[in-house]
C-alpha positions in Angstrom: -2.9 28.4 -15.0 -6.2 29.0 -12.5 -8.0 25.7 -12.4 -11.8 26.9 -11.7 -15.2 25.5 -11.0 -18.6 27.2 -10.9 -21.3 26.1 -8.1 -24.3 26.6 -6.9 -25.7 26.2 -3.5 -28.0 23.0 -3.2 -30.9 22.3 -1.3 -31.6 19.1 -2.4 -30.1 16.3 0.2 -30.4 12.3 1.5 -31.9 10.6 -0.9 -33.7 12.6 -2.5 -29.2 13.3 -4.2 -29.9 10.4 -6.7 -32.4 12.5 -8.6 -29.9 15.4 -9.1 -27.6 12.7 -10.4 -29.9 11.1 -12.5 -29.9 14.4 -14.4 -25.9 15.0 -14.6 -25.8 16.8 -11.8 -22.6 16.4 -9.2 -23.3 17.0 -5.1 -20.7 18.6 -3.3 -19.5 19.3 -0.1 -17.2 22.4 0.4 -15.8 22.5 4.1 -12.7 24.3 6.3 -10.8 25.5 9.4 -12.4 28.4 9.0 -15.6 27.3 7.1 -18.9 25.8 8.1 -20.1 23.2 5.7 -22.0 24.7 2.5 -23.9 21.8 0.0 -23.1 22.6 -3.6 -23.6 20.8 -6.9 -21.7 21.2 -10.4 -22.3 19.6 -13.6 -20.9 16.0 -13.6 -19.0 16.9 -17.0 -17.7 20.3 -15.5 -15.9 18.4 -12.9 -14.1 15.7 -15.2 -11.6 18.3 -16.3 -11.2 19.9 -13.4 -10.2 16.4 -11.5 -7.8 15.6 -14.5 -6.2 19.2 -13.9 -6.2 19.1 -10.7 -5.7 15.8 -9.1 -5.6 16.5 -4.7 -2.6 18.6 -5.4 -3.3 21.4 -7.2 -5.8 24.7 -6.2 -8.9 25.0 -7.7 -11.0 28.4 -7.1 -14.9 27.8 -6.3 -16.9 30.2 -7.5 -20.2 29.8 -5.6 -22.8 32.4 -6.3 -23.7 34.6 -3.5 -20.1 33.6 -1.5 -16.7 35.6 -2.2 -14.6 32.7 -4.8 -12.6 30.2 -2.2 -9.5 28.0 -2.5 -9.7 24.7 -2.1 -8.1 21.2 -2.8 -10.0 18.1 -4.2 -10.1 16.4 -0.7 -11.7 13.0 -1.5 -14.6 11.8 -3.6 -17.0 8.6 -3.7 -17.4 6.3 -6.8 -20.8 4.0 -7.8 -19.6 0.8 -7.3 -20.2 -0.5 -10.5 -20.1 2.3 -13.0 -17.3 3.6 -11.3 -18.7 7.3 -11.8 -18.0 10.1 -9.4 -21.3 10.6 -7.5 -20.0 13.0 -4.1 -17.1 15.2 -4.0 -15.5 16.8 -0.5 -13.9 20.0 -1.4 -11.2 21.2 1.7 -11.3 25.0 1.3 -7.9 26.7 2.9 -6.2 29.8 4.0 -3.8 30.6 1.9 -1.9 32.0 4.8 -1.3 28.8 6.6 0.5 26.0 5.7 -1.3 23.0 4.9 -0.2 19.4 4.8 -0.7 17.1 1.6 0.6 13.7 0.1 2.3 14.4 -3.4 2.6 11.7 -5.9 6.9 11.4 -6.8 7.2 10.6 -10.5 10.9 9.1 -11.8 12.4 10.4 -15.1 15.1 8.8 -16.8 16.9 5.4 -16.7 18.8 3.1 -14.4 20.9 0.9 -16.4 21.0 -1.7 -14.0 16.9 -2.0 -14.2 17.5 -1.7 -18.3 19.9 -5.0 -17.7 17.5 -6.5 -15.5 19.7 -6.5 -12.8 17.5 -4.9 -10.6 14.4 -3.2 -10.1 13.7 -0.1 -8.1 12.8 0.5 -4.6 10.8 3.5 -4.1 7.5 5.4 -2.1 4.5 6.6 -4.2 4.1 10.2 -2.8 6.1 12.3 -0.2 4.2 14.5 2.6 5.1 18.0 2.3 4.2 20.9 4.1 4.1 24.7 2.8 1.7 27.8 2.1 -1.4 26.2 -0.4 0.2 28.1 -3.3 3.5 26.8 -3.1 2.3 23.2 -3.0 4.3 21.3 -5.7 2.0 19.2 -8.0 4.7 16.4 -8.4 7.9 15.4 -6.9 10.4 14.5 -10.1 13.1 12.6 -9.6 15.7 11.3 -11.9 16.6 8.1 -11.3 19.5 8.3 -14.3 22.5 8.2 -11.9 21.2 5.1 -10.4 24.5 3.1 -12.0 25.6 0.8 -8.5 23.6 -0.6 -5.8 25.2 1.4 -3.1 23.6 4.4 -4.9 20.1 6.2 -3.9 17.8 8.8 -3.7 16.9 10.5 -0.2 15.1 13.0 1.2 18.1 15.2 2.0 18.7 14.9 -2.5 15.0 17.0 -3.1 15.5 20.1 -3.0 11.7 22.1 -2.9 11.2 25.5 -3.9 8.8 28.5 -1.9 9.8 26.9 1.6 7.8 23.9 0.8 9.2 21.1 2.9 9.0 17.4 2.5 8.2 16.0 6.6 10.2 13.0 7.7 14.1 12.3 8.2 16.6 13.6 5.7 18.0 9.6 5.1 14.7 8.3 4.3 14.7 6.5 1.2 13.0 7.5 -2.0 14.5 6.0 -5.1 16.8 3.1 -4.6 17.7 -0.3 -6.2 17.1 -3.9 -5.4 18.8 -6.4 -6.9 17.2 -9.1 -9.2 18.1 -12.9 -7.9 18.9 -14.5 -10.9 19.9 -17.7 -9.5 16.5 -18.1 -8.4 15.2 -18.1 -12.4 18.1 -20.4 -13.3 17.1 -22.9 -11.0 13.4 -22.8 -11.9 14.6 -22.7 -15.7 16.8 -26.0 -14.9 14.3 -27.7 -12.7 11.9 -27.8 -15.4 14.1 -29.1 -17.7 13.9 -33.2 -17.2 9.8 -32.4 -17.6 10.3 -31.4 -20.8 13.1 -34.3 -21.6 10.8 -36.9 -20.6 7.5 -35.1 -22.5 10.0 -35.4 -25.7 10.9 -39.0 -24.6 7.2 -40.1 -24.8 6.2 -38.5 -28.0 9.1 -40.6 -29.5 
């Protein structure tokens, strides 16, 4: 499904920004390779969905009046420190033509019944670089971590395989998913060493 936003150009810039915000408006910066730098503003509550759709992963067309509808990814945006509101947004406009490079968050599905046991817990990254065309960006990376059953077991690079020549950039053995084991001996010696604490507590009270 086409994730979309409607712009307009703005005028208004420096300082003179908090006013627009003050009155639900959202500044914006759309830039590229290929692109000089146009100022736009949105409606703050237009861009909330659009962010939850989108995230930095995912397309989203910008339709500008007066300017032909462009690609781009959420790049980056700038929070008020204390209401924690989106005040700026940088949109990175692309050509869909040439591959572009982008962090993409890995999500795990499934169990490991070694971390149901608490025998371990798992060792893994956050988000993989890949490279690829702009519409053949993945929006996630899912791995199932269900066949994680022994220690000596894991998930790599070389596992994933992407579709539309998307590639994930690094070495095949790099690690994505794997286990680490819980030291239980540790929390058996911590249970035990408090122990005589509490013997002595019950000692008094008598």
């Amino acid at each position: 499904m086409a994730i979309e936003l409607n712009l307009i150009k703005r005028t208004v810039i420096g300082k003179k920004v908090n006013n627009l915000r003050k009155t639900g408006v959202l500044p914006a910066t759309v830039y590229g390779k290929h692109l000089p730098p146009i100022t736009v503003q949105t409606e703050a509550r237009a861009f909330a969905p659009v962010m939850k759709a989108a995230g930095k992963t995912s397309l989203v067309t910008l339709n500008i009046a007066g300017e032909e509808p462009i690609a781009a990814f959420i790049h980056s945006f700038q929070r008020h420190p204390v209401s924690r509101a989106i005040i700026h947004v940088d949109f990175h406009a692309v050509d869909m033509s040439e591959t572009v490079e982008v962090d993409v968050p890995v999500h795990m599905k499934g169990v490991s019944p070694l971390v149901v046991r608490g025998d371990a817990i798992f060792n893994n990254v956050t988000t993989l670089r890949v490279r690829a065309l702009p519409g053949n960006l993945p929006t996630e990376i899912v791995v199932d971590v269900s066949g994680l059953d022994m220690f000596d077991k894991a998930i790599r690079v070389s596992d994933i395989k992407l579709i539309g020549g998307a590639i994930i950039l690094g070495l095949a053995d790099d690690l994505v998913v794997g286990l680490a084991a819980v030291n239980r001996g540790e929390v058996v010696a911590t249970a035990n060493a408090a122990e005589p604490e509490l013997v002595r507590t019950r000692e008094a009270k008598a």
